[in-house]
PyMOL CGO cylinders between C-alpha atoms (Angstrom):
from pymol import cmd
from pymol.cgo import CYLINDER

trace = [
    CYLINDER, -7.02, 255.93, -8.23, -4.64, 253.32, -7.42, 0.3, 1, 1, 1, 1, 1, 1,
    CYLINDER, -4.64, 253.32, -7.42, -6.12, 251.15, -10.13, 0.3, 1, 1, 1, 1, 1, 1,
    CYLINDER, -6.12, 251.15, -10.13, -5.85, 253.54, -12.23, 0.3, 1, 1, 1, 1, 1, 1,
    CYLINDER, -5.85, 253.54, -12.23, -1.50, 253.71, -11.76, 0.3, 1, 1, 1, 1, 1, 1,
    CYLINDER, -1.50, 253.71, -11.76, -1.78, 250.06, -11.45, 0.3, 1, 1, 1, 1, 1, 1,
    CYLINDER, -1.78, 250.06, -11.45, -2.77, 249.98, -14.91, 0.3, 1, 1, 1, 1, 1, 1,
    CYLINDER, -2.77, 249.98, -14.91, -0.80, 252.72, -16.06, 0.3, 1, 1, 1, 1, 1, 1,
    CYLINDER, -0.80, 252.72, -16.06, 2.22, 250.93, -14.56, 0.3, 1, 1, 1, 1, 1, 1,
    CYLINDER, 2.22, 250.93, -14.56, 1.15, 247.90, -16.62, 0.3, 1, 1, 1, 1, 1, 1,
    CYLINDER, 1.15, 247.90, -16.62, 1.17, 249.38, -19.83, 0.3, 1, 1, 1, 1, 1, 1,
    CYLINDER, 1.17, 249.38, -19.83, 4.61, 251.17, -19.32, 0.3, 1, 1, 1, 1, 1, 1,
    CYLINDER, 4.61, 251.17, -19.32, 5.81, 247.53, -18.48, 0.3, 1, 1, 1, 1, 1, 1,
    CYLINDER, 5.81, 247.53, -18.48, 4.25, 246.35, -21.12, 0.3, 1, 1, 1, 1, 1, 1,
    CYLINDER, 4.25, 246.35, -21.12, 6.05, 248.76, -24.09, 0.3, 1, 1, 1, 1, 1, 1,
    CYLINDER, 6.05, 248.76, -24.09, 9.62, 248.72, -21.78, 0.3, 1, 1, 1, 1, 1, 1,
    CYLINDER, 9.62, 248.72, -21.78, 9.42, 244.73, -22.37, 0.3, 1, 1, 1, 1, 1, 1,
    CYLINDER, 9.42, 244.73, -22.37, 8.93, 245.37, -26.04, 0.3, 1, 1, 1, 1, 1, 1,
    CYLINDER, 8.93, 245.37, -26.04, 11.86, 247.79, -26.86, 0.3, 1, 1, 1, 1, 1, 1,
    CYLINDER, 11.86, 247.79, -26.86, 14.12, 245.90, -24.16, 0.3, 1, 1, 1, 1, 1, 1,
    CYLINDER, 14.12, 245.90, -24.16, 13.32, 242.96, -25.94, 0.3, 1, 1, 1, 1, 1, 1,
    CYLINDER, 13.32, 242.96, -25.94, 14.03, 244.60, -29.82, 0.3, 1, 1, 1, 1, 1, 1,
    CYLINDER, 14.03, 244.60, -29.82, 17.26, 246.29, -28.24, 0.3, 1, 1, 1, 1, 1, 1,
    CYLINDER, 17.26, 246.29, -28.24, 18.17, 242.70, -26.95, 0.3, 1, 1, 1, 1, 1, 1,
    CYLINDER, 18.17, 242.70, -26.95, 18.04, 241.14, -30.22, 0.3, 1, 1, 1, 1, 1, 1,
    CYLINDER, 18.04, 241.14, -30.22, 20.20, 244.22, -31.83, 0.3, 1, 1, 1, 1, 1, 1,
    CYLINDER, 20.20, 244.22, -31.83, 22.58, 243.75, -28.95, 0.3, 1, 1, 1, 1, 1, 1,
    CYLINDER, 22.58, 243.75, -28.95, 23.22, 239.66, -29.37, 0.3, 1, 1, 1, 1, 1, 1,
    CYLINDER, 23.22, 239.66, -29.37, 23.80, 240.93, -32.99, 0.3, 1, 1, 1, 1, 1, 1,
    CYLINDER, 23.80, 240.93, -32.99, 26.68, 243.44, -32.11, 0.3, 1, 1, 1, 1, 1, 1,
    CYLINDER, 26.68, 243.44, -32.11, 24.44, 245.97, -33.63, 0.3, 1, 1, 1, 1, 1, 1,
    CYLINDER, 24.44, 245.97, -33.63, 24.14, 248.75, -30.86, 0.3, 1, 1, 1, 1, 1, 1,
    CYLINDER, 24.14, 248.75, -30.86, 25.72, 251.87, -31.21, 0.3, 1, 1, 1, 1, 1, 1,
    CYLINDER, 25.72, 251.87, -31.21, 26.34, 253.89, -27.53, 0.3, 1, 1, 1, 1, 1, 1,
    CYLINDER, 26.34, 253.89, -27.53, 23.52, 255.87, -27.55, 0.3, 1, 1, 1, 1, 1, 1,
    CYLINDER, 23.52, 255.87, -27.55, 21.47, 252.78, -28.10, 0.3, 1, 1, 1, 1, 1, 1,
    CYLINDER, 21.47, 252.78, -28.10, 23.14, 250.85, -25.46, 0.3, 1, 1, 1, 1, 1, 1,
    CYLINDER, 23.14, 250.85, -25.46, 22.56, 253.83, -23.23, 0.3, 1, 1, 1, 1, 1, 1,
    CYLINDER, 22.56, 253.83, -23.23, 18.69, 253.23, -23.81, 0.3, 1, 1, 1, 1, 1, 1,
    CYLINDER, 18.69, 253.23, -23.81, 18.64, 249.85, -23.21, 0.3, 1, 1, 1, 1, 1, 1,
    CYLINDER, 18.64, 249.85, -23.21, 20.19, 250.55, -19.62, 0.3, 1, 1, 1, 1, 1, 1,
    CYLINDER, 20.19, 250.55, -19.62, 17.43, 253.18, -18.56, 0.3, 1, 1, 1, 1, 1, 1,
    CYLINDER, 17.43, 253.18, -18.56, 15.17, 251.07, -19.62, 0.3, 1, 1, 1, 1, 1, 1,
    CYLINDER, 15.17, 251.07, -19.62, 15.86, 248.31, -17.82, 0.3, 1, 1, 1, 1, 1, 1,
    CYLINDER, 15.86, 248.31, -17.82, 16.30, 250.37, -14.56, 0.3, 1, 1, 1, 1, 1, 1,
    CYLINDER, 16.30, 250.37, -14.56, 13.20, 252.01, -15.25, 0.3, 1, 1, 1, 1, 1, 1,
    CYLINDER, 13.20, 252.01, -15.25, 11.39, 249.10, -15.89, 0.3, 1, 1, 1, 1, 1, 1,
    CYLINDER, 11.39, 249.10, -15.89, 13.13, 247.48, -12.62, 0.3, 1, 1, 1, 1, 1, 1,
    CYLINDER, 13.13, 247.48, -12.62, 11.72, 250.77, -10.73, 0.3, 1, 1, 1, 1, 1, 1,
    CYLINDER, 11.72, 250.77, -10.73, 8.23, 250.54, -11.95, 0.3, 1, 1, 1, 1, 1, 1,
    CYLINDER, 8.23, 250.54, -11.95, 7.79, 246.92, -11.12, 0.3, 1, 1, 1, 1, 1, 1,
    CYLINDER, 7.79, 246.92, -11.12, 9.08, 247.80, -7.15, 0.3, 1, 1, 1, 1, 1, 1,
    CYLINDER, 9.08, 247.80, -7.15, 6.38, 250.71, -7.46, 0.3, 1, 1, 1, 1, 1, 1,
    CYLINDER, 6.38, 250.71, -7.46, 4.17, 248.58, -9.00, 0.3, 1, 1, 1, 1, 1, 1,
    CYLINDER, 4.17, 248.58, -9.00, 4.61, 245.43, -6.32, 0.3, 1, 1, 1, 1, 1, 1,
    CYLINDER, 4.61, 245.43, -6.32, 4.48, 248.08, -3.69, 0.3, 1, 1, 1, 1, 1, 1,
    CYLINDER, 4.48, 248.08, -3.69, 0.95, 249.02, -5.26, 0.3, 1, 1, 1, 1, 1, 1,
    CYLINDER, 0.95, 249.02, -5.26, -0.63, 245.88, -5.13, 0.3, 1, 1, 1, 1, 1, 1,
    CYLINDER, -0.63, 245.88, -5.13, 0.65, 244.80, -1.65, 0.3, 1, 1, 1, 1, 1, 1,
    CYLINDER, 0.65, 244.80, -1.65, -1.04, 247.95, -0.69, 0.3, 1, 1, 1, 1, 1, 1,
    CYLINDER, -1.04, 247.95, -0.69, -4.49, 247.28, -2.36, 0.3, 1, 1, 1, 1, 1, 1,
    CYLINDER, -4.49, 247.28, -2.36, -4.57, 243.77, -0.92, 0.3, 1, 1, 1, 1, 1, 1,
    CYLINDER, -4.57, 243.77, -0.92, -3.77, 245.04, 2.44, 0.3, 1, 1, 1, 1, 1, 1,
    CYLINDER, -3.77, 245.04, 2.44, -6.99, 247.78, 1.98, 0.3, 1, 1, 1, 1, 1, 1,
    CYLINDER, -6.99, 247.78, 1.98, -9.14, 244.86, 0.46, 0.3, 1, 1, 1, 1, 1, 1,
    CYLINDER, -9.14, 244.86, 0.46, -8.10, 242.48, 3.56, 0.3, 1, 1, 1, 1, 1, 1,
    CYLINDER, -8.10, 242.48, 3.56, -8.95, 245.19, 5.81, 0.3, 1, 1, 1, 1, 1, 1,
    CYLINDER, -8.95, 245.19, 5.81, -12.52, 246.18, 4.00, 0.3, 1, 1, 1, 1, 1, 1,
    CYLINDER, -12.52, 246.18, 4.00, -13.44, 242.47, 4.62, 0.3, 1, 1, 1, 1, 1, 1,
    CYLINDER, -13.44, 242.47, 4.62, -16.01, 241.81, 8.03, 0.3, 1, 1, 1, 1, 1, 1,
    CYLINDER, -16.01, 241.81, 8.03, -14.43, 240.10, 10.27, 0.3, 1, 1, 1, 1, 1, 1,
    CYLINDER, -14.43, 240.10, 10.27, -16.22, 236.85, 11.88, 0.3, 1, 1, 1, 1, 1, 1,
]
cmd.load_cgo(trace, "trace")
């Protein structure tokens, strides 16, 4: 299950970086309205949000893999 949010996670990384990035390039170019600007915001915080879930996630599943391993 975790996997399955890490990946999830992922992808909704994956298309934030794409429309921060486009919003970016509209923004050097004094082309953003408010609205748009407004967008660009949440989707940085949201994308700075996910990655803390996401970095949570994965410290988690290495803790639970660590712990699955025999000890000697």
């Amino acid at each position: 299950m975790a996997i399955d949010l890490i990946t999830s996670y992922e992808a909704e990384i994956n298309r934030l970086n794409q429309s921060i990035q486009n919003r970016e390039q509209l923004f050097d170019q004094n082309q953003l309205n408010d609205q748009e600007m407004k967008e660009l915001a949440d989707d940085i915080f949201q994308r700075w949000l996910i990655n803390k879930f996401l970095q949570y996630l994965r410290q988690e599943q290495e803790r639970r893999r660590q712990a699955a391993q025999p000890t000697q």
